[in-house]
C-alpha positions as CSV (number, residue, x, y, z in Angstrom):
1,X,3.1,0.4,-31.2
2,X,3.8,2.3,-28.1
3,X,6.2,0.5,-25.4
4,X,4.0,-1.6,-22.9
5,X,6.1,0.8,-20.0
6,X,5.4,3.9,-19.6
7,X,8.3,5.8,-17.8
8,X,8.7,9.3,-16.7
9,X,10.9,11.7,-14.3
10,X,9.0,13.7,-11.8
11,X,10.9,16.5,-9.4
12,X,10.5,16.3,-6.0
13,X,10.2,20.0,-5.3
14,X,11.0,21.8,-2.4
15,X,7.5,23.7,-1.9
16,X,5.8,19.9,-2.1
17,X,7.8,18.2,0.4
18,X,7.3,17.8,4.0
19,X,9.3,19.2,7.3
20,X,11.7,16.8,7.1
21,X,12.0,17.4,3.2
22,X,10.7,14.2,1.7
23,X,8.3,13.8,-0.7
24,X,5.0,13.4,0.9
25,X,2.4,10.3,0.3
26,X,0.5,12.5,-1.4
27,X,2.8,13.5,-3.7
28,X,4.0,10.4,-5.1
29,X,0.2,9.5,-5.3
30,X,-0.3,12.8,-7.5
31,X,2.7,11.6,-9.8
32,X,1.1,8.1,-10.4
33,X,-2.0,9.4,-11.5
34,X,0.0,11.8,-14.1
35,X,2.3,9.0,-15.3
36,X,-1.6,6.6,-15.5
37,X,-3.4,9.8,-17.2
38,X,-0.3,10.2,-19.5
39,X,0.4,6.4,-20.3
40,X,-3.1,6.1,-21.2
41,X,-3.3,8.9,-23.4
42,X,-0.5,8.2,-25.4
43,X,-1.5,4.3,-26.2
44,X,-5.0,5.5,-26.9
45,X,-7.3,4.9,-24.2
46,X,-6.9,7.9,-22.1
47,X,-9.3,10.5,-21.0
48,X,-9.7,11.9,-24.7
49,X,-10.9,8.8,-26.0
50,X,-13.2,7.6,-23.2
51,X,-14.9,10.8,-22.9
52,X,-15.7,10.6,-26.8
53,X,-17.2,7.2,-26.0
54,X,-19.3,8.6,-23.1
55,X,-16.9,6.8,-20.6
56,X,-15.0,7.7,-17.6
57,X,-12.5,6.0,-15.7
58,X,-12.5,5.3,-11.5
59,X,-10.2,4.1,-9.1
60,X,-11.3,1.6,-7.1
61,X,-8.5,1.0,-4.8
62,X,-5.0,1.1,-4.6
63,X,-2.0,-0.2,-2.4
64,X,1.5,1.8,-2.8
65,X,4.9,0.5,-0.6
66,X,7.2,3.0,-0.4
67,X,10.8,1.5,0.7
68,X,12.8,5.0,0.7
69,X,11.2,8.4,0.7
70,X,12.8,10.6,-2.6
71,X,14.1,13.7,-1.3
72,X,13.9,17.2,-2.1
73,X,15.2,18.2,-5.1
74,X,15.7,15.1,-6.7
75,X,14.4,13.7,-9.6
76,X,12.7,9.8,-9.4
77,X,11.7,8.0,-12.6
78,X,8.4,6.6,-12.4
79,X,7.1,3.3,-14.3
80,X,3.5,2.3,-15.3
81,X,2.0,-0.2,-16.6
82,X,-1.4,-2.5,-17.4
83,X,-0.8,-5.8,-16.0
84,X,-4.5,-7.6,-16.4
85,X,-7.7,-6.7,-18.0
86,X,-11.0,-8.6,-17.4
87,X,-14.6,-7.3,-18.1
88,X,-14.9,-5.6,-15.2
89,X,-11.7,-4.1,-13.5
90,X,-8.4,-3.5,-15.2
91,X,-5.2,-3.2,-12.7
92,X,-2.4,-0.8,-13.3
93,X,0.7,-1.2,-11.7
94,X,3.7,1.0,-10.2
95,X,7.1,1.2,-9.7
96,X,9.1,4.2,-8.8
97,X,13.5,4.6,-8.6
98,X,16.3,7.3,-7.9
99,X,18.4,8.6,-10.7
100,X,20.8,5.5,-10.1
101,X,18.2,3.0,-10.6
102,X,17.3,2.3,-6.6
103,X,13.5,0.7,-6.7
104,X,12.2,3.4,-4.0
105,X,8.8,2.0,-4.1
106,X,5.8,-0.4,-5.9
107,X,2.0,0.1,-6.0
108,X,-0.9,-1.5,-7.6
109,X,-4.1,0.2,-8.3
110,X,-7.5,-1.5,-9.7
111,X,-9.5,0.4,-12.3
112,X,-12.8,0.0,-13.7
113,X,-14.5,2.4,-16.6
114,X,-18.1,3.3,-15.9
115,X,-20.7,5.1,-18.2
116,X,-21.0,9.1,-17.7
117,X,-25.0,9.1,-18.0
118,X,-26.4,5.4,-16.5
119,X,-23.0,5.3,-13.8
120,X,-22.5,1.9,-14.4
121,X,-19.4,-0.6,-15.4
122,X,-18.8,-1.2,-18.9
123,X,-16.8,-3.8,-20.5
124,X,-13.1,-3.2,-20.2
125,X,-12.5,-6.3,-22.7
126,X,-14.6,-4.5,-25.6
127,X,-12.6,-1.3,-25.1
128,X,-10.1,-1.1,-27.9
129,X,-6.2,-1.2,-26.8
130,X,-6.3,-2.0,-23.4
131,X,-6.0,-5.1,-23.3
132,X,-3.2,-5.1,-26.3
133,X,-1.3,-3.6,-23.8
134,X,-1.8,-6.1,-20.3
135,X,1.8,-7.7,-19.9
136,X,0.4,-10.0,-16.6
137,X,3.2,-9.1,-14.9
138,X,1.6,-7.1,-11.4
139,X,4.4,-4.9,-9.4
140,X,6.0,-7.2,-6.8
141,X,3.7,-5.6,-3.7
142,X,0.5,-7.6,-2.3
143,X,-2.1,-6.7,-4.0
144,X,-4.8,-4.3,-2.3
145,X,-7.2,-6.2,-0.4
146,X,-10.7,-5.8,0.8
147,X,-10.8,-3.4,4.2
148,X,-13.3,-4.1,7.1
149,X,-15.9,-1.8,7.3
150,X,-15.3,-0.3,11.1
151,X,-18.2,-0.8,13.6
152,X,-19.6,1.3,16.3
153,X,-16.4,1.1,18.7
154,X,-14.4,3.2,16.0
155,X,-13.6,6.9,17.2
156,X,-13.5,9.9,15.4
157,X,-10.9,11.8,15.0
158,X,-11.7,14.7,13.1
159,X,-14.3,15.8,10.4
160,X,-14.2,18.5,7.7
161,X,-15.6,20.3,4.8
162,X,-14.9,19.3,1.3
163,X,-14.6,22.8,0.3
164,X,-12.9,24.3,-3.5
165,X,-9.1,23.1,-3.3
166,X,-10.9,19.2,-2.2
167,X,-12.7,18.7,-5.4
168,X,-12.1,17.4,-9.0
169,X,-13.5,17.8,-12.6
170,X,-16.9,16.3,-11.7
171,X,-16.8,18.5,-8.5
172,X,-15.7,15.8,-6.1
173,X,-13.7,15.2,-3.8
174,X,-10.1,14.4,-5.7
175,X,-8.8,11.1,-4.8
176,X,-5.7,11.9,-3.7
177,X,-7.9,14.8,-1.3
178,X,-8.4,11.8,-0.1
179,X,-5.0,10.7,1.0
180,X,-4.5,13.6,2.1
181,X,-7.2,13.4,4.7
182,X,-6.4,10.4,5.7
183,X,-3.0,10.8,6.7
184,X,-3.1,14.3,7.9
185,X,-4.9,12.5,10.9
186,X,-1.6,11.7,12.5
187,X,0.4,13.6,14.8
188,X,3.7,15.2,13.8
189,X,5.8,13.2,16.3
190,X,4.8,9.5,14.6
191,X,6.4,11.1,11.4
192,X,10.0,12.1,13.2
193,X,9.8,8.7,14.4
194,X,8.6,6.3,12.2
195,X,7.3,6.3,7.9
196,X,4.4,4.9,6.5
197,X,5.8,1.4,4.7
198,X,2.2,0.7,3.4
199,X,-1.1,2.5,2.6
200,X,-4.1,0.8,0.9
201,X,-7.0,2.7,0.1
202,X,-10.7,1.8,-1.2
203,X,-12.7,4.1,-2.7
204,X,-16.6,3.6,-2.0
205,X,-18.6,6.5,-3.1
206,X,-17.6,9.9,-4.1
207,X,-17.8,12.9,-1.5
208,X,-19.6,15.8,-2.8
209,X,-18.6,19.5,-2.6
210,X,-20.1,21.1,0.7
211,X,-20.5,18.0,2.7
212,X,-19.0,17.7,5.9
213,X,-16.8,14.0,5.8
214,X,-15.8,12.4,9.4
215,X,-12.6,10.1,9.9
216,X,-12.8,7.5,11.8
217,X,-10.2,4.9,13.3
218,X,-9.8,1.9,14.9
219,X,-6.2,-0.1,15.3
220,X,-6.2,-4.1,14.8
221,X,-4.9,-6.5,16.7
222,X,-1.7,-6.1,14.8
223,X,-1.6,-2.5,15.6
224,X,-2.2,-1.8,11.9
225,X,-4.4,1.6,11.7
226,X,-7.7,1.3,9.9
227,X,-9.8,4.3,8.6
228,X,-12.7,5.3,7.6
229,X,-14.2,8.0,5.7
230,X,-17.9,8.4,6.2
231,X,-21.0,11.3,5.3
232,X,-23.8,10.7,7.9
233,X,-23.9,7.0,8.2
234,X,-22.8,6.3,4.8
235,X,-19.1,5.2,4.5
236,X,-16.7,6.9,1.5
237,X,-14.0,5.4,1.8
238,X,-11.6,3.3,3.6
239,X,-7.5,2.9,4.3
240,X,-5.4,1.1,6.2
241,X,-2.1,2.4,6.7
242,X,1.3,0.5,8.6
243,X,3.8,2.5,10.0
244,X,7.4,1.5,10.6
């Protein structure tokens, strides 16, 4: 049987990296999905063999920590694993480190598998490996938690299209387009003087090719950024995102 870890390198390229050359929060979201897409394949419940049972998987939300940006041209080697299955959700875990072994950064992500014709949850526990593979052992961040819908004394901060280079497979918007978004919201000077420690994301509904998205945001009392994706009055998504 497989390891229960999953652990690969990923190169933080030059072309990939921001001004100050660091890998972006994008990026290392992109490399978690790989390493997930590529752990799963290779124990057997990966995108092969849930589209032969007419199954898809969907993030749900996420919460990543990064503790020290990688930076350019380095190599990190990321670690994944499934740390609890139940019927409904199944959460995958994160754990990235330099060349020398330095934990750079954690992240836990929740997962449930849904049906591709009725769109609805099926059960995780029935699906075979998965839960052969749940060590209960989550990565040592808090756990993403449930983010306030934002009310009418939000403002909004910019809007877009989701347009070709936004969308996925299923022709929408790619979840880490959504990250993207998000944090391309703030203005150059907060990153030359501060990172972002935490993100958490929720995913609500999907955002369809040609539809024009708004961004919302509101700070708590804590100073703590919220933000909301929303079509019309229909929200998409939400974040919340703590800078230090």
């Amino acid at each position: 049987m497989k390891e229960i870890v999953g652990t690969y390198p990923y190169t933080i390229d030059a072309y990939l990296s921001d001004f100050r050359g660091k890998a972006t929060l994008p990026m290392i979201g992109g490399f978690m999905l790989q390493a997930a897409t590529r752990h799963a394949e290779e124990r057997g419940f990966g995108y092969s063999a849930m589209t032969g049972q007419n199954k898809v998987w969907v993030l749900i939300r996420m919460a990543i920590e990064i503790f020290e940006y990688p930076k350019n041209d380095t190599t990190i080697r990321l670690n994944t694993w499934v740390a609890d299955v139940n019927k409904m959700f199944t959460e995958r875990c994160f754990s990235f480190e330099d060349e020398n072994g330095k934990m750079l950064g954690c992240a836990r992500s929740v997962w449930t598998a849904i049906d591709m014709q009725s769109r609805r949850p099926t059960n995780l526990t029935e699906l075979e490996g998965l839960s052969d593979f749940a060590n209960g052992n989550p990565a040592p961040v808090e756990a993403p938690g449930k983010i306030p819908l934002l009310k009418d004394d939000a403002t909004k901060v910019t809007s877009f299209d989701v347009k070709y280079s936004d969308i996925d497979i299923n022709k929408h918007l790619n979840s880490m387009k959504y990250i993207e978004h998000f944090v391309d919201i703030f203005p150059l000077s907060m990153y030359q003087e501060k990172e972002i420690r935490r993100f958490e994301i929720t995913y609500i509904q999907e955002g369809h090719y040609g539809s024009t998205l708004d961004i919302l945001e509101k700070k708590d009392a804590q100073g703590v950024s919220i933000l909301e994706m929303k079509s019309g009055d229909k929200a998409i998504c939400s974040a919340k995102v703590i800078w230090e």
